[in-house]
C-alpha positions in Angstrom: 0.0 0.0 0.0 0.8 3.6 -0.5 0.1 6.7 1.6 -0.4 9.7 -0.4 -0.4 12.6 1.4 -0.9 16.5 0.0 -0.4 19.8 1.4 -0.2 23.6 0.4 -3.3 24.7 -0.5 -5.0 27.8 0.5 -6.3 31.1 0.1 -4.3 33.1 -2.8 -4.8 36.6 -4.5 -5.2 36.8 -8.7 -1.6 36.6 -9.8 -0.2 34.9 -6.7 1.6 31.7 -6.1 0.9 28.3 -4.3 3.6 25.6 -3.7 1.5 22.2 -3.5 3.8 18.8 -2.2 2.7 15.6 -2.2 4.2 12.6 -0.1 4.4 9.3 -0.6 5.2 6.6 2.4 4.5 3.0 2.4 5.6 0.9 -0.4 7.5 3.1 -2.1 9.4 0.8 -4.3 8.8 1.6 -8.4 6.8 4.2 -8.4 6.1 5.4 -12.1 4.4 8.1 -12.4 3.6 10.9 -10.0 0.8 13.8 -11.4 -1.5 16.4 -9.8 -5.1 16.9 -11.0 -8.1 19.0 -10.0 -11.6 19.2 -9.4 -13.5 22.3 -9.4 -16.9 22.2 -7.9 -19.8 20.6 -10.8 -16.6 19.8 -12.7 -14.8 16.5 -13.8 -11.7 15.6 -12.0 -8.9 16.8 -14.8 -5.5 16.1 -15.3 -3.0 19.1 -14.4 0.4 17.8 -14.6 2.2 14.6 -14.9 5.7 13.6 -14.1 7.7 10.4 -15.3 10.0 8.5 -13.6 12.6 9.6 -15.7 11.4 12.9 -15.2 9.3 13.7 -18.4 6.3 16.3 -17.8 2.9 17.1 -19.3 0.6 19.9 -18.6 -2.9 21.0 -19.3 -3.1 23.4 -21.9 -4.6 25.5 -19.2 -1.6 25.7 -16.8 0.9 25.6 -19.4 3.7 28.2 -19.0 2.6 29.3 -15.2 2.6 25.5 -13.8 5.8 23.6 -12.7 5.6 19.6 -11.8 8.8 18.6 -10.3 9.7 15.7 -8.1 12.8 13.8 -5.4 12.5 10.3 -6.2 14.8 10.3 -3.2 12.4 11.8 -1.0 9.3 10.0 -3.1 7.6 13.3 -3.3 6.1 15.2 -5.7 5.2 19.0 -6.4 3.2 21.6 -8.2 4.9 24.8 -8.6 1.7 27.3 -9.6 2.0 30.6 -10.5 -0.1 33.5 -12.1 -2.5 32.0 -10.4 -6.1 33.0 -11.8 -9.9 32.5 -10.2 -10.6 29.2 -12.7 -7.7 27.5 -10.8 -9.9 27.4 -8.0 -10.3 23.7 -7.0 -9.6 20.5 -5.2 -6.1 19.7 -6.1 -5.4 15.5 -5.5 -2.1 14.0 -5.9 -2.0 10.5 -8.0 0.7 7.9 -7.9 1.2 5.1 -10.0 3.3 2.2 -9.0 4.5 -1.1 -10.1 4.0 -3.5 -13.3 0.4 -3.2 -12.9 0.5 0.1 -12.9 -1.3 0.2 -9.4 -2.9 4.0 -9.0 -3.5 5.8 -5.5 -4.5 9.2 -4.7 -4.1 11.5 -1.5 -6.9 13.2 0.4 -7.1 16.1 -1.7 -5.8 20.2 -1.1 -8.6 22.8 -1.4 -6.9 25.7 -3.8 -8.9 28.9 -3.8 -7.5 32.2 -5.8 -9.6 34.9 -5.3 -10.2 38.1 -8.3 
């Protein structure tokens, strides 16, 4: 099993900056890939960035350019650098890691995000 565990979230002004982390403890052993993802309310859950193992990202066309996944395989944690931070960024942020051959997916509790205009 794997503990997934977010923090960072809160309150930010238009045009301000949040540094989300994300934990992992447990099994920790070949974890793939490590991504962030969001749900506003009445909204789908969508993908927001994704991180490789060997450290290739992706981004939603949305964050793109003010958005920065990173990670320390060392420390088995992930994070979401956000800046330029706009009201439609306002959301539930959850943390996803996929591990193993099967490819074995678990998420954290989830980090309320809320940019104010």
């Amino acid at each position: 099993q794997v503990q997934v565990v977010e923090s960072g979230g809160g309150l930010v002004q238009a045009g301000g900056s949040l540094r989300l982390s994300c934990a992992a403890s447990g099994s920790t052993s070949s974890i793939n890939s490590m991504g962030w993802y969001r749900q506003a309310p009445g909204k789908q859950r969508e993908l927001v960035a994704l991180i490789s193992s060997g450290g290739s990202t992706d981004y939603a066309v949305s964050v793109k350019g003010r958005f920065t996944i990173s990670r320390n395989n060392v420390k088995n944690t992930v994070y979401l650098q956000m800046n330029s931070l706009k009201p439609e960024d306002t959301a539930v942020f959850y943390c996803n890691i996929i591990r193993g051959r099967l490819n074995l997916s678990y998420w954290g509790q989830g980090t309320q995000v809320t940019v104010s205009s």
